[in-house]
PyMOL CGO cylinders between C-alpha atoms (Angstrom):
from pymol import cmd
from pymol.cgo import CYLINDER

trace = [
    CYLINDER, -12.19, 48.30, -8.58, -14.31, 45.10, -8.89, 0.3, 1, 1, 1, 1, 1, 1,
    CYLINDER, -14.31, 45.10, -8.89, -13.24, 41.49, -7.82, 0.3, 1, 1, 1, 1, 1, 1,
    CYLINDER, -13.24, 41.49, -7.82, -13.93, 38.65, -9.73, 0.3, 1, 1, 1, 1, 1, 1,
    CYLINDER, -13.93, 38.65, -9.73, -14.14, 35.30, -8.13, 0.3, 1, 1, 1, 1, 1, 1,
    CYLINDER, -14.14, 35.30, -8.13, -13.65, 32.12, -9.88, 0.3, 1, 1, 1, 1, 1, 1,
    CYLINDER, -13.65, 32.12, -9.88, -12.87, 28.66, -9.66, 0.3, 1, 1, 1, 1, 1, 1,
    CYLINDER, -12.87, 28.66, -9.66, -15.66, 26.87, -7.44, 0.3, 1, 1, 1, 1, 1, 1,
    CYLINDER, -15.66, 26.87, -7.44, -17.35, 23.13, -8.31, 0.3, 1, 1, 1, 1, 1, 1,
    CYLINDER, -17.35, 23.13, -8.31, -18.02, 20.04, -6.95, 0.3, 1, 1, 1, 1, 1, 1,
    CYLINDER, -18.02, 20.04, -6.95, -15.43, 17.88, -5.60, 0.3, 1, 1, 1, 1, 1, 1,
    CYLINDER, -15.43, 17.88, -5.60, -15.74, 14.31, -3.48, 0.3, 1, 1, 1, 1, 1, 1,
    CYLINDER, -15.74, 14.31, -3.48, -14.32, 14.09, -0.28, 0.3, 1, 1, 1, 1, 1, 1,
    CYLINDER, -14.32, 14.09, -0.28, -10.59, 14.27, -0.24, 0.3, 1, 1, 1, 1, 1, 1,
    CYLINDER, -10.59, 14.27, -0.24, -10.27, 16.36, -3.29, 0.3, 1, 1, 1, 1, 1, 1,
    CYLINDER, -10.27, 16.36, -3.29, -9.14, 19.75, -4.35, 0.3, 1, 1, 1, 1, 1, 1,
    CYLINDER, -9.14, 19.75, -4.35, -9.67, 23.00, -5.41, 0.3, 1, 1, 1, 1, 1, 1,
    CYLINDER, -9.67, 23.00, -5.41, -8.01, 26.10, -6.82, 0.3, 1, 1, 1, 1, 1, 1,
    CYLINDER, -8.01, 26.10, -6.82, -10.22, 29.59, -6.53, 0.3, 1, 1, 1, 1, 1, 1,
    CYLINDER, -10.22, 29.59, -6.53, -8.66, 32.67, -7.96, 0.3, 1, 1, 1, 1, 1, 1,
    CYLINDER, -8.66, 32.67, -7.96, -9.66, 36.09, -7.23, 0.3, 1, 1, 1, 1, 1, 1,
    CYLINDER, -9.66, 36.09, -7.23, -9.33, 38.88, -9.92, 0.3, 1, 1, 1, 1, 1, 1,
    CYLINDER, -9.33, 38.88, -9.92, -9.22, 42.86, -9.34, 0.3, 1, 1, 1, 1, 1, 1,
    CYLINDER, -9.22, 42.86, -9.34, -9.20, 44.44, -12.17, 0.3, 1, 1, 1, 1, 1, 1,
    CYLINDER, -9.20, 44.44, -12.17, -6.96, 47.97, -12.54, 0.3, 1, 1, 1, 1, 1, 1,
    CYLINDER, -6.96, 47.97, -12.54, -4.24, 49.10, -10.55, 0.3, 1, 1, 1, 1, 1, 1,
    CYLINDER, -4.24, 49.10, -10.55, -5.19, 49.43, -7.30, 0.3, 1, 1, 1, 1, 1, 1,
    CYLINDER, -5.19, 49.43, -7.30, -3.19, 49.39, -4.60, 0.3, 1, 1, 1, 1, 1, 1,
    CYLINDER, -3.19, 49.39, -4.60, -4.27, 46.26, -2.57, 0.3, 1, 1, 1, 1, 1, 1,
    CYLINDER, -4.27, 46.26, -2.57, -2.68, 45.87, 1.05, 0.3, 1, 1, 1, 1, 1, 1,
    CYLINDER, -2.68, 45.87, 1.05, -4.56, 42.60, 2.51, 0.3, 1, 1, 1, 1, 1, 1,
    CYLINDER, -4.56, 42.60, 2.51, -6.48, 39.73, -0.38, 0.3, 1, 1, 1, 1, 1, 1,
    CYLINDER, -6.48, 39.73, -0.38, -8.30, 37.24, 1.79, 0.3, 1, 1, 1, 1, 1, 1,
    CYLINDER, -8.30, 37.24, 1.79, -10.94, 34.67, 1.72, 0.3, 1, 1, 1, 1, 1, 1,
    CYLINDER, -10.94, 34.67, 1.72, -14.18, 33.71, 3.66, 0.3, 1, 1, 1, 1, 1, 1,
    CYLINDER, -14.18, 33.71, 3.66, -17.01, 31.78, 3.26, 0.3, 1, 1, 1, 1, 1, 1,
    CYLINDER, -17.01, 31.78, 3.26, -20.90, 31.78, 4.26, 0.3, 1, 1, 1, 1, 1, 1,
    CYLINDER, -20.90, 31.78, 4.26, -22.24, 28.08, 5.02, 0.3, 1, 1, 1, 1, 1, 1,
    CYLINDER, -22.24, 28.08, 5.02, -25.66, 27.06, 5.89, 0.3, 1, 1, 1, 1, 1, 1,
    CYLINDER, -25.66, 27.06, 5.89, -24.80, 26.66, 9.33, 0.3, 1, 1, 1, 1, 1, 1,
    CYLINDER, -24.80, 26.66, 9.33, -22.75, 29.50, 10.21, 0.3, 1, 1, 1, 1, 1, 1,
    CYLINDER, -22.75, 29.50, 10.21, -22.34, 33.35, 9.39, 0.3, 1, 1, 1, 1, 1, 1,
    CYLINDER, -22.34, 33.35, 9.39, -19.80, 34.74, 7.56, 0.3, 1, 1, 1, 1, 1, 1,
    CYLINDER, -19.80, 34.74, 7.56, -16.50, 32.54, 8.25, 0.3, 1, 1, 1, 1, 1, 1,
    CYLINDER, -16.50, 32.54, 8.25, -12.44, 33.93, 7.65, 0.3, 1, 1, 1, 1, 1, 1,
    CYLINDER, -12.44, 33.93, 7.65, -10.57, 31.70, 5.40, 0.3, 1, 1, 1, 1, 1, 1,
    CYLINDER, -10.57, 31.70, 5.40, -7.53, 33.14, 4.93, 0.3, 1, 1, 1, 1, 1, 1,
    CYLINDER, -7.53, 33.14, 4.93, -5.82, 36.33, 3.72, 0.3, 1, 1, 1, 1, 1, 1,
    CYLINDER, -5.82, 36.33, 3.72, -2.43, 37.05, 2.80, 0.3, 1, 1, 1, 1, 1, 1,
    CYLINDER, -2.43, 37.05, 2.80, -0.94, 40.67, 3.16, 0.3, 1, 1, 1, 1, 1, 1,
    CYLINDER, -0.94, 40.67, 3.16, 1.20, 41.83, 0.34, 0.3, 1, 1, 1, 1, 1, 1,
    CYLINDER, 1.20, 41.83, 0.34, 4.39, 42.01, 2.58, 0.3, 1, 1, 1, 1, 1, 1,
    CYLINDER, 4.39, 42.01, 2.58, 3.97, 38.11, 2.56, 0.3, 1, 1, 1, 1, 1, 1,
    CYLINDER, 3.97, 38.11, 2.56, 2.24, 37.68, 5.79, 0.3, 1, 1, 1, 1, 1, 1,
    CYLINDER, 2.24, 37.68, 5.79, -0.34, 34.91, 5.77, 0.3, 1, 1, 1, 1, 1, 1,
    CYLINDER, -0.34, 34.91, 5.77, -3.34, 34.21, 8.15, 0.3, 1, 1, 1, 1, 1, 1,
    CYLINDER, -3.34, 34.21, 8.15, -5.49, 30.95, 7.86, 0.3, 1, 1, 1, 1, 1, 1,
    CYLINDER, -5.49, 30.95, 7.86, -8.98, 30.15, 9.78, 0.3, 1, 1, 1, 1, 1, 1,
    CYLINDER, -8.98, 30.15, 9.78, -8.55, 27.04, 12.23, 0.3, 1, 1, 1, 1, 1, 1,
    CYLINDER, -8.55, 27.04, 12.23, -10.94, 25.37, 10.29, 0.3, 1, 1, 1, 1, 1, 1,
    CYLINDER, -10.94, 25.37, 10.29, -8.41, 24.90, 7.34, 0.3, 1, 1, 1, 1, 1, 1,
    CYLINDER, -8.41, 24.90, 7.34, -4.92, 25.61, 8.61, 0.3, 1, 1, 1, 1, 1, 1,
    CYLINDER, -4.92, 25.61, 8.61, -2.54, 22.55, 7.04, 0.3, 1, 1, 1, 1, 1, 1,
    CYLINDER, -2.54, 22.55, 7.04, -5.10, 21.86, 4.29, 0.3, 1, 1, 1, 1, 1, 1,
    CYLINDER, -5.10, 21.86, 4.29, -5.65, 25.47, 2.37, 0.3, 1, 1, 1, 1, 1, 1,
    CYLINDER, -5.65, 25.47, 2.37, -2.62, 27.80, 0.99, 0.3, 1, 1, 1, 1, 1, 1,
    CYLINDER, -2.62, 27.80, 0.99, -3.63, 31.04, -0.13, 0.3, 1, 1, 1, 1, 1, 1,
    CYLINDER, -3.63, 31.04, -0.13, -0.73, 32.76, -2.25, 0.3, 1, 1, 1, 1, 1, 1,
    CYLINDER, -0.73, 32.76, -2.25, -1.06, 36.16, -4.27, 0.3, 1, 1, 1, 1, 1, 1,
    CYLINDER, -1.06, 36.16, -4.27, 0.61, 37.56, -7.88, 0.3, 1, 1, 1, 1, 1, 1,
    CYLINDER, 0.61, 37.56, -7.88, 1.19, 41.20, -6.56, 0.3, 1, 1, 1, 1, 1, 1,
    CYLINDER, 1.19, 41.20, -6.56, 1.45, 42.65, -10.03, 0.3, 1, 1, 1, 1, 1, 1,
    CYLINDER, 1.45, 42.65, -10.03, -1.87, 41.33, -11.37, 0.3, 1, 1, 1, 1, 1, 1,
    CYLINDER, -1.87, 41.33, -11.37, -3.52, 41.97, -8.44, 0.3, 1, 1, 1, 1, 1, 1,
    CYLINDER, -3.52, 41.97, -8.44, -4.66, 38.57, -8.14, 0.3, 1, 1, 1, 1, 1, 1,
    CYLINDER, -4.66, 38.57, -8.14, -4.92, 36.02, -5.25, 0.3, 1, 1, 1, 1, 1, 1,
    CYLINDER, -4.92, 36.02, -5.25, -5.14, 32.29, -5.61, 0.3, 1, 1, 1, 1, 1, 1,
    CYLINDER, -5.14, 32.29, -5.61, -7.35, 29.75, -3.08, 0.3, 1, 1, 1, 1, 1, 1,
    CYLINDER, -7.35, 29.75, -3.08, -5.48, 26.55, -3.33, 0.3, 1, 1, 1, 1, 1, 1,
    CYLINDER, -5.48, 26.55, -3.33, -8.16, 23.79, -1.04, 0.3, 1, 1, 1, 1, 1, 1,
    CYLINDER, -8.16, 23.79, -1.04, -6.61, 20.24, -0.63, 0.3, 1, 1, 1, 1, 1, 1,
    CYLINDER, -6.61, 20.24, -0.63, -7.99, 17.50, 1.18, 0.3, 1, 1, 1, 1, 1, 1,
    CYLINDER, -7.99, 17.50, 1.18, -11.72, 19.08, 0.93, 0.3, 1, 1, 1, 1, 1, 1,
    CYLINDER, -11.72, 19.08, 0.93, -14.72, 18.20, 3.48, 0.3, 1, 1, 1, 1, 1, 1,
    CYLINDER, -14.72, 18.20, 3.48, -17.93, 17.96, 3.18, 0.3, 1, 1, 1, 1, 1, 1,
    CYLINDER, -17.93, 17.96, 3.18, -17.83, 20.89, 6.06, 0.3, 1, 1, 1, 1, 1, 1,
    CYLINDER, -17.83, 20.89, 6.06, -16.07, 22.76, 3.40, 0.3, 1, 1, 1, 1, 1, 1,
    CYLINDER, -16.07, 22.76, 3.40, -19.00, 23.44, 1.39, 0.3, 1, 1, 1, 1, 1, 1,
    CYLINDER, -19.00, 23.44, 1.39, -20.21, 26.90, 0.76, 0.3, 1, 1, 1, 1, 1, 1,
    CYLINDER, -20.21, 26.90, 0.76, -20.08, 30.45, -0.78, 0.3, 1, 1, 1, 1, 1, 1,
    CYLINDER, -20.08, 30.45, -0.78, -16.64, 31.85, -1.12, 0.3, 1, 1, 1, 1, 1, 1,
    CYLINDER, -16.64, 31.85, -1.12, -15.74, 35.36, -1.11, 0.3, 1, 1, 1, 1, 1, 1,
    CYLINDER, -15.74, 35.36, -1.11, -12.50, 37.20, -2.08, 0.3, 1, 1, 1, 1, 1, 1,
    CYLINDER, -12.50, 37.20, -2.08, -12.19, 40.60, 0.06, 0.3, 1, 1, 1, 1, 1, 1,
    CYLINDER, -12.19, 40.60, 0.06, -9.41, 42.85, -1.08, 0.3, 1, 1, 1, 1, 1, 1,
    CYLINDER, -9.41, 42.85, -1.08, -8.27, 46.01, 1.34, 0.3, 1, 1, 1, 1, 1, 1,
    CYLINDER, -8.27, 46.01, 1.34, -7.82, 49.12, -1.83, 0.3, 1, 1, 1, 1, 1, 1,
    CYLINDER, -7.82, 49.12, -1.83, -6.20, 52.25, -0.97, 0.3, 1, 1, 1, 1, 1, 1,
    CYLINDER, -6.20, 52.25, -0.97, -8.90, 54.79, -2.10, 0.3, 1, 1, 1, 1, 1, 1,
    CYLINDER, -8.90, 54.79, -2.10, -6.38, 58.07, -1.92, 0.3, 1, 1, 1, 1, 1, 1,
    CYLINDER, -6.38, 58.07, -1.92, -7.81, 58.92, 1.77, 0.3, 1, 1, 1, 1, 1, 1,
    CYLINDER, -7.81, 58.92, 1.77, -7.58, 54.97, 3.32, 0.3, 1, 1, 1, 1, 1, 1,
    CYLINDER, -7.58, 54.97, 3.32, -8.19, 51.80, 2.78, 0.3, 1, 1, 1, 1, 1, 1,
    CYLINDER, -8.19, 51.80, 2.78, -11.45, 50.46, 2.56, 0.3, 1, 1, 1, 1, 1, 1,
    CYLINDER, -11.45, 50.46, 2.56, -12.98, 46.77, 2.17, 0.3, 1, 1, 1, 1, 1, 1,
    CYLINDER, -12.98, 46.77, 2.17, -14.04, 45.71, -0.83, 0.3, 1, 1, 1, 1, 1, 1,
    CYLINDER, -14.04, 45.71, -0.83, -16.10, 42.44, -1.59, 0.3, 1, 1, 1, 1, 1, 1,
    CYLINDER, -16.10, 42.44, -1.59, -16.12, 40.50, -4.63, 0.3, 1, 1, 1, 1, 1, 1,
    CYLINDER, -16.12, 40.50, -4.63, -19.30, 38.10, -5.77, 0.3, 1, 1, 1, 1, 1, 1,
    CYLINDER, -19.30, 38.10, -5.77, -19.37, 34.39, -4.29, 0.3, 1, 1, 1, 1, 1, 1,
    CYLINDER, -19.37, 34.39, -4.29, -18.46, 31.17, -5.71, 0.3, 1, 1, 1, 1, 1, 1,
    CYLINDER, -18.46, 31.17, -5.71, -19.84, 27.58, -4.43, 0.3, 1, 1, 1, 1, 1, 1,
    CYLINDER, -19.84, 27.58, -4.43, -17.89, 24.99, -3.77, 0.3, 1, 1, 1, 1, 1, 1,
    CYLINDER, -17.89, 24.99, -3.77, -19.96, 21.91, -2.72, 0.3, 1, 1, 1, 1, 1, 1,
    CYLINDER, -19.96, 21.91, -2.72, -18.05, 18.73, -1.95, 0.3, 1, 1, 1, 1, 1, 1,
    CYLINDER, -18.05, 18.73, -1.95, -19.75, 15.42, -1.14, 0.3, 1, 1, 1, 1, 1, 1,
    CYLINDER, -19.75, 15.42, -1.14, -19.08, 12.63, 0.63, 0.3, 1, 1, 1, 1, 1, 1,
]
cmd.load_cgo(trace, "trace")
């Protein structure tokens, strides 16, 4: 299974965002999140969303980023309102598969999102 990130740019202050996260097959997926990798800090949670529904956001974004998933395509959504210039960074998708014998973390390539102030 491989997971395709997409959706990053540049954005001014204020604006928004959508990043979508593609894995491709049938997996079964349990948990789709987000995190990001500034140039301050180390790897940072964004949010994930587990496919019973449940949702979990970082501090750092809670009221401004919704994270949402399409269960049958396997595909979770990023949507970033009200953007920061702390917001800027590599995003990564992380998507929990089912390999037969447990589930195991996989990692899908970054995208930057820089937004200026």
């Amino acid at each position: 299974v491989q997971l395709q990130a997409f959706g990053g740019g540049t954005v001014q202050s204020g604006g928004s965002l959508r990043l979508s996260c593609d894995a491709d097959g049938n997996a079964s997926i349990r948990v789709m999140g987000w995190y990001r990798q500034t140039a301050e800090k180390q790897r940072e949670f964004v949010a994930s969303r587990h496919r019973n529904g449940d949702t979990e956001y970082g501090e750092a974004v809670t009221g401004r980023f919704t994270i949402s998933r399409d269960g049958p395509k396997n595909t979770a959504y990023l949507q970033m309102n009200s953007l920061k210039p702390d917001d800027t960074g590599v995003y990564y998708c992380k998507a929990e598969i089912w390999t037969g014998f447990g589930y195991k973390d996989k990692w899908g390539q970054g995208t930057l999102v820089t937004v200026s102030s």
